[in-house]
N, C-alpha and C positions, 0 to 999 in steps of 0.2 A: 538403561543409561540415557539420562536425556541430553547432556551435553556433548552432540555431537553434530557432525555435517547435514546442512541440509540436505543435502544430497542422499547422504546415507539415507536418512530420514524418510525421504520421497520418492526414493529407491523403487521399491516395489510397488510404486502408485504411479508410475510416470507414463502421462501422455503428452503427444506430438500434438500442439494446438497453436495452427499459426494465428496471429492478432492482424486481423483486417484492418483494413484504412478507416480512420475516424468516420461513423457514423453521428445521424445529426441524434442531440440527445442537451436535453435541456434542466440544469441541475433546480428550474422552481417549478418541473413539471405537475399536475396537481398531486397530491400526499391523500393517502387513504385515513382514514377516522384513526385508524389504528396505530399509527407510527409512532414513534417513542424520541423520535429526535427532529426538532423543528428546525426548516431551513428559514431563517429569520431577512437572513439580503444575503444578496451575494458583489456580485462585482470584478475586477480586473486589477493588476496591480505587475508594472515592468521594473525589470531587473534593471538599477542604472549600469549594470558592470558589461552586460550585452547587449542589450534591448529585449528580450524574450520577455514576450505578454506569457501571465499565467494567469487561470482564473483562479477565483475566492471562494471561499464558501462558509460560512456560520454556522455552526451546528452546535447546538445546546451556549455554551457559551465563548465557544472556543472560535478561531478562524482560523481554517486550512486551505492551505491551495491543495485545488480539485485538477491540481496533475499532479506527476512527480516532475523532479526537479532537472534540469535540462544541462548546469553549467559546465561549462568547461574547466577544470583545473591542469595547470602542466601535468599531472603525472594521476595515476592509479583510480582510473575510470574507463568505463568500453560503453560502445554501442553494441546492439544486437548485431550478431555475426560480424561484429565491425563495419556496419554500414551507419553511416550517417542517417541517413533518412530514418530508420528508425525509431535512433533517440529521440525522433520530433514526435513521435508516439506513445514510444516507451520512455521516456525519460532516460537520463545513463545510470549504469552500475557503478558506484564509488567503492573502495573499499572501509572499512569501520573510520580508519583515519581520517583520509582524506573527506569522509561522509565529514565531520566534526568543524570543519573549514569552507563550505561551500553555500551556507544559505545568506541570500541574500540581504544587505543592510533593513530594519526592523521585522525578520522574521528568525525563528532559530527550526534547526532539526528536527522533529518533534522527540520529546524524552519519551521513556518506557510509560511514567504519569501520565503526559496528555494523551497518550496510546491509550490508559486505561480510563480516563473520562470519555475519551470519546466514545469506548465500547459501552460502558454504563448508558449514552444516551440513544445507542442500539438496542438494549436490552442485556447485555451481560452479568449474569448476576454479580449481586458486591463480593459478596461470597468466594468469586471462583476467578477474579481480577489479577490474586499472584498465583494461580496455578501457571505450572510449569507443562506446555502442552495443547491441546486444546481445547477451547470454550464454547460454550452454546450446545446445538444440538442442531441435526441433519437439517431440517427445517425449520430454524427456528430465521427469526430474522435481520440476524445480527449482520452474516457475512453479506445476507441480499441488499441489505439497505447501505450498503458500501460500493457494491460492486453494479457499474454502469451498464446498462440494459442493451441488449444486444451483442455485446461482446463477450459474453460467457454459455457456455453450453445449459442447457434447462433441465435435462434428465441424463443419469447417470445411471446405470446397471438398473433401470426398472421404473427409480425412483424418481419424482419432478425435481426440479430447483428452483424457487423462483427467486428471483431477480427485482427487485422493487426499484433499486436506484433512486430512492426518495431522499439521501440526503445531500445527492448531490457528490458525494466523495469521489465518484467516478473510478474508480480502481475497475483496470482491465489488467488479464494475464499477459502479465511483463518477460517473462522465466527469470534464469537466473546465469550469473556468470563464476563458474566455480571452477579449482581444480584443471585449468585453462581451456576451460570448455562454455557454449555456449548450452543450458538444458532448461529441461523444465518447464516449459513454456504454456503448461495452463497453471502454472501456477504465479501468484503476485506475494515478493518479500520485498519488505523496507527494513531499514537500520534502523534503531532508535540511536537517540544521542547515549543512549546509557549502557554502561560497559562496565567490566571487573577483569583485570587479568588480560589475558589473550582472547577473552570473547564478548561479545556486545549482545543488548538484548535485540529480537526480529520481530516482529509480524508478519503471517504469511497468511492467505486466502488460494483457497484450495480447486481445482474445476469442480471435484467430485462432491461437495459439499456446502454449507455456510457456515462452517464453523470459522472460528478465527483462533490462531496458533501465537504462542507465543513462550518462544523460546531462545537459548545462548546458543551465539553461532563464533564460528572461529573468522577475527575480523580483518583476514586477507581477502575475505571472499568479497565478490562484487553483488551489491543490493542496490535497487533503487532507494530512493528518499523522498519523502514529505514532509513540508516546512510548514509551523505555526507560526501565525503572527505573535511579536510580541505585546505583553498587557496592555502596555504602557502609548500604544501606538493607536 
């Protein structure tokens, strides 16, 4: 059954991985011969509703900000263990709703779509885009070239992992806010904007791995979020 708790889900795989303080890390670091998604500019772009700078980033032909999303809404969002300081790291947990309401004037949520172009210009096969579950392979370089260097563990039970951080996406392990608990914490999920029912679609990136997940989750739970610009902008 795949539509169920992330939790459930990661159950059996959970490790205690706390996220150190911002290390330095630069998203037009140079790119190997071999990358499959080019960082074209990048840049900065403040929220007028707070003032929070976030960075930009370009990749293939899309523009994401290379954090998650930091805002405050009155109600149904957390920080890690409830401290503040964190979200200045981890960005906050939304729930699917409230996710749907919080991106900043010309950027939106990103949909389950721009999840799957973005993967495509990691390598994800076309093929394997609405599988339910996950994508890629232990090493291939889908989840490295998302996930920022330094802030992810390298080897798992034997095996390496590397880490390229070449496009810039910068995803470090956020955990998650579920079942009113704080867990998870080598692992990184966002909401999409796209839902059915009682559940929305997720992304999640793994310690143990590079694959990338993607599946329905039940949309009380708290996820981080990242926002694309919009076209027209």
């Amino acid at each position: 059954m795949r539509h169920m708790s992330v939790i459930t889900k990661l159950g059996a795989a959970t490790l205690a991985v706390a996220v150190a303080p911002p290390v330095s890390y630069s998203p037009t670091q140079s790119l190997s011969s071999t990358q499959l998604a080019v960082v074209s500019d990048t840049g900065s772009y403040v929220d007028p509703r707070d003032g929070e700078t976030y960075r930009w980033v370009r990749i293939g032909e899309q523009v994401w900000m290379a954090e998650n999303l930091k805002y405050v809404p009155t109600e149904g969002s957390w920080c890690w263990e409830n401290d503040d300081e964190q979200c200045k790291i981890r960005g906050r947990f939304y729930t699917w709703d409230v996710a749907q309401l919080v991106a900043p004037p010309g950027w939106h949520v990103a949909t389950d779509e721009d999840w799957k172009a973005l993967e495509v210009s990691v390598g994800i096969d076309v093929a394997d885009l609405d599988k339910v579950g996950d994508r890629g392979d232990h090493q291939g370089a889908a989840g490295g070239a998302l996930k920022a260097v330094g802030r992810w563990v390298t080897e798992h039970n034997g095996q390496s992992i590397t880490i390229t951080g070449e496009t810039g996406f910068g995803a470090i392990p956020t955990g998650v806010y579920a079942l009113d608990e704080f867990n998870h914490a080598g692992y990184a999920v966002w909401w999409t904007s796209t839902g059915e029912g009682g559940v929305g679609w997720i992304r999640v990136l793994r310690f143990f791995d590079n694959r990338i997940d993607r599946l329905l989750n039940n949309k009380a739970l708290g996820y981080a979020v990242r926002c694309v610009r919009d076209e027209h902008d």
